[in-house]
Phi, psi and omega in degrees: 000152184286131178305120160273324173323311169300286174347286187283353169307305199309319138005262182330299166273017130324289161302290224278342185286314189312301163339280147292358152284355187083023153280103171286054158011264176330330177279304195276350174282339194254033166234333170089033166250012201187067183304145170304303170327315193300324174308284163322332197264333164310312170310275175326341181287302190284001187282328184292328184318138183260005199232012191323304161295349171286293191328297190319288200283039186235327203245351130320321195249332168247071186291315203256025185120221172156139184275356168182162188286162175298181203282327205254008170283112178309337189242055162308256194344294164324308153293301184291338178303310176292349198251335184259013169243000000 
C-alpha cells in the first residue's frame, strides 16, 4: 500500500519548490497552464526523487527564491515551462 504521508511530504515540496520559483500553483491551474493530472504526475514525480532530503534543505537555504531548481529536481522542467508561460 501507498504511504500517504510520503505523498503529502512530496505534496508539500512541490508546493514549496513552485514557491520558490515564484510559481503561484493555484494562479496557473485557474489559467490552464497547469492541469490537476500535470499536478498529480509532478507529486508522483517527486515522490520517486532519491534527494527529498536535500530539497528540504535546498529549499531552507533558498526562502527568498531561486531563478531555478536544484540540479537533481525530476520536476526542472515543469518549472521552468511555468516561470515562461
Amino acid at each position: 500500500m501507498f504511504n500517504l504521508s510520503k505523498l503529502d511530504r512530496h505534496e508539500k515540496l512541490v508546493d514549496r519548490m513552485a514557491e520558490t520559483q515564484g510559481i503561484d500553483i493555484g494562479e496557473e491551474m485557474m489559467r490552464g497552464h497547469l492541469s490537476a493530472n500535470d499536478l498529480r504526475s509532478a507529486v508522483f514525480s517527486c515522490t520517486a526523487c532519491t534527494h527529498a532530503d536535500d530539497c528540504v534543505h535546498w529549499l531552507e537555504d533558498h526562502k527568498d527564491g531561486a531563478s531555478q531548481t536544484p540540479d537533481y529536481c525530476r520536476n526542472a522542467g515543469l518549472f521552468r515551462a511555468l516561470r515562461e508561460a
